[in-house]
TORKOL-955570 format. One record per residue (C-alpha): residue in one letter; x, y, z. Coordinates in Angstrom, 3 decimals, m for minus. Layout:
N
<"A" <X Y Z>>;
...
//
This chain:
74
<"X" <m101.855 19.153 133.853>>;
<"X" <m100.241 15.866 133.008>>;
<"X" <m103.222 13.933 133.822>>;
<"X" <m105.413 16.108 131.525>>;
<"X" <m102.837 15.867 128.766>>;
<"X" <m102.893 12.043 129.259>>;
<"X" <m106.966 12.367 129.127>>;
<"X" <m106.983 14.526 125.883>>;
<"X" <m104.567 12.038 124.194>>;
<"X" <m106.839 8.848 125.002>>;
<"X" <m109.819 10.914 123.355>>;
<"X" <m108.315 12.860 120.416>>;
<"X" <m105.473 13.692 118.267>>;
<"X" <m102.460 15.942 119.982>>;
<"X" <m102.073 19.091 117.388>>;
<"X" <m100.200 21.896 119.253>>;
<"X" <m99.294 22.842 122.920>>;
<"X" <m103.135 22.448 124.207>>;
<"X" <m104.844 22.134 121.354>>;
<"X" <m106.016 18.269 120.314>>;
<"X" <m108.647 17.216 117.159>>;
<"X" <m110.115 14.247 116.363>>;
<"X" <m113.808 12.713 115.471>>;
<"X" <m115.270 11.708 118.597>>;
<"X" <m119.140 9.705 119.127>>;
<"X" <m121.282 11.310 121.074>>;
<"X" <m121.263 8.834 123.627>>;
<"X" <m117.295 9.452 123.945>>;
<"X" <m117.627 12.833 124.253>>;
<"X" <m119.965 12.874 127.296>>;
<"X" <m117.819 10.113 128.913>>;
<"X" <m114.792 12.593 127.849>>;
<"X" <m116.324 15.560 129.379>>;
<"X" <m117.445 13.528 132.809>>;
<"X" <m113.760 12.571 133.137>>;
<"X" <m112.236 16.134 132.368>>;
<"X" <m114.369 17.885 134.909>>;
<"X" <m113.378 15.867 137.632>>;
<"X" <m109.580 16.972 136.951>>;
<"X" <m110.442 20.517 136.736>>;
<"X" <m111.170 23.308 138.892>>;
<"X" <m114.328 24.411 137.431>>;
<"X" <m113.248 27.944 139.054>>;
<"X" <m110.242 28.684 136.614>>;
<"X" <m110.076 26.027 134.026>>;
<"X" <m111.460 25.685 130.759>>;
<"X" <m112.131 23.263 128.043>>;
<"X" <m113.232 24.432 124.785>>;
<"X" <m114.715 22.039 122.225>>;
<"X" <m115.713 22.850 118.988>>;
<"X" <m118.285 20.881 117.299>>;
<"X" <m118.443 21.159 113.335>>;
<"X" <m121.750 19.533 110.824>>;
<"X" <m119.837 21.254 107.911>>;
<"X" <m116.046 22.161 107.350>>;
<"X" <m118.050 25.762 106.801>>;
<"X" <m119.786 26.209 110.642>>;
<"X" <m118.603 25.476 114.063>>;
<"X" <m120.483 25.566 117.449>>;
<"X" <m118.043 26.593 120.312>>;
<"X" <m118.577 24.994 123.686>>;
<"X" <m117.015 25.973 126.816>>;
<"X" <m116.867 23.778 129.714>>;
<"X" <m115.071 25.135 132.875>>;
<"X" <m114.283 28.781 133.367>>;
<"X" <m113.709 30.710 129.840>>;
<"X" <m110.605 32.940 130.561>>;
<"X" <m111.410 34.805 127.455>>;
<"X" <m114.745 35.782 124.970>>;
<"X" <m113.156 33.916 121.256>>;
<"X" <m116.074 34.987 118.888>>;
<"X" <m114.067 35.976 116.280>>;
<"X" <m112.802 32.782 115.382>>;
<"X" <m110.213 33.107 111.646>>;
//
């Protein structure tokens, strides 16, 4: 847990409990991903990242294990 919090922060912007925000390149976010998935147990953990164009329309994207279906999103 600590070493994913410690990941997340080098990436993005701490908001709440688990939840971090930030603009990120593409290139970043691949090399963020990589590095996440080898601290998780792709068998119970989860990282969701939503991607936004448009302050209107986000794509969700889980990596890892989604412990729950979010497509109502307010």
């Amino acid at each position: 847990m600590a070493k994913m919090l410690k990941l997340c922060r080098r990436y993005l912007n701490w908001i709440q409990n688990s939840v971090f925000e930030g603009e990120i390149s593409e290139a970043k976010l691949l090399e963020f991903k990589h590095e996440a998935m080898l601290l998780m147990d792709e068998e119970t953990d989860s990282l969701i990242i939503f991607k936004t164009r448009q302050e209107k329309w986000l794509d969700k994207e889980v990596v890892g294990h989604e412990r729950q279906n979010l497509d109502t999103f307010l």
